[in-house]
C-alpha positions in Angstrom: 97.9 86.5 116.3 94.6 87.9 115.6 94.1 89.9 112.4 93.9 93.8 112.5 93.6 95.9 109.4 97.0 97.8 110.1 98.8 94.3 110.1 97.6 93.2 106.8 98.4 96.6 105.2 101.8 96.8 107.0 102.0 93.0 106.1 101.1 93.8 102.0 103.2 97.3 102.4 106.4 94.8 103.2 106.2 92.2 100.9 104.0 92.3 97.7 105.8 94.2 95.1 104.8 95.8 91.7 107.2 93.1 89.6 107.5 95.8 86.8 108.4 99.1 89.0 109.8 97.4 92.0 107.5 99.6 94.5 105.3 97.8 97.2 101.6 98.0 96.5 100.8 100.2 99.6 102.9 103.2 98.9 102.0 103.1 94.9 98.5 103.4 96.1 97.3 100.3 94.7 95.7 99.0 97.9 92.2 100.9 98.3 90.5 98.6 101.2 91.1 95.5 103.7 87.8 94.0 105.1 88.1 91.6 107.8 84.9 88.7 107.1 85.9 86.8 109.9 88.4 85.2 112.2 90.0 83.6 109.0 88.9 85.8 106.4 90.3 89.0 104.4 89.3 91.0 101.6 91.1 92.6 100.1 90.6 95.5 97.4 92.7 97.0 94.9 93.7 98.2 91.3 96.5 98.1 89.3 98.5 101.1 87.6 96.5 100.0 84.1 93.6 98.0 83.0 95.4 95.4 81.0 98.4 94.8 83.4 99.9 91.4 82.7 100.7 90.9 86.1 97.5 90.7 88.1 97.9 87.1 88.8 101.3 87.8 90.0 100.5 90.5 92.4 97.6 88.9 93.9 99.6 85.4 94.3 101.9 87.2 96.4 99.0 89.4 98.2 97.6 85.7 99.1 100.9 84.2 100.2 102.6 86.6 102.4 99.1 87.3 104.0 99.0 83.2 104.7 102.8 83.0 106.0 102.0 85.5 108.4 98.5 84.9 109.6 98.1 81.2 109.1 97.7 79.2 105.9 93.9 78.5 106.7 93.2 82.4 105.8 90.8 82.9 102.9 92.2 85.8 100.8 90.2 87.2 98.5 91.5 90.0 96.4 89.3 91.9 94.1 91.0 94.2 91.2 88.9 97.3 90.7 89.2 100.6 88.5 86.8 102.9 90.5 88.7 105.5 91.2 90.9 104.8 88.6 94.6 105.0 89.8 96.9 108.0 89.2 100.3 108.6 90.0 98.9 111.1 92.4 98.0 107.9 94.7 101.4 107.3 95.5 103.2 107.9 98.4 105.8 110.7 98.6 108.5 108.4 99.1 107.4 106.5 96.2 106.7 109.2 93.9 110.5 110.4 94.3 111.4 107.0 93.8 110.4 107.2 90.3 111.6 110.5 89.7 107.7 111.9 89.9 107.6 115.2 91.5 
């Protein structure tokens, strides 16, 4: 299966969850860019919901993971945490900000 950017999102948006609010990555609005490199290559850009989140590591294990159990466990992941924009609950999807109670 050749990689696409909607199949990495959709990919991310099903399994990579925020361990502290229990919300996938996509619809939180924590997932600003996917880049391609190559045949076996991603980048991948995003924040978190605050600076000094504990649970990078966490996130991005699971980013790299569910990204090589779909696509093949020779894919080089490489996900960068960024904070430009900074994130606001006004990323969030609709879905997500009703979720949390956030309308």
């Amino acid at each position: 299966m050749g990689l696409e950017i909607d199949s990495i999102r959709e990919c991310i948006r099903e399994n990579v969850i925020d361990p502290e609010l229990g919300i996938n990555v996509v619809d939180l609005g924590l997932l600003y860019d996917v880049e391609i490199r190559g045949e076996k290559s991603v980048h991948i850009e995003m924040t978190l919901t605050t600076m000094g989140c504990p649970l990078y590591d966490v996130i991005e294990a699971d980013a790299t993971r569910t990204l090589q159990e779909r696509f093949g466990d020779d894919l080089a992941v490489d996900v960068e945490f960024v904070f430009d924009p900074p994130w606001n609950p006004e990323m969030m999807s609709e879905d997500a900000r009703m979720e949390l109670g956030i309308f």
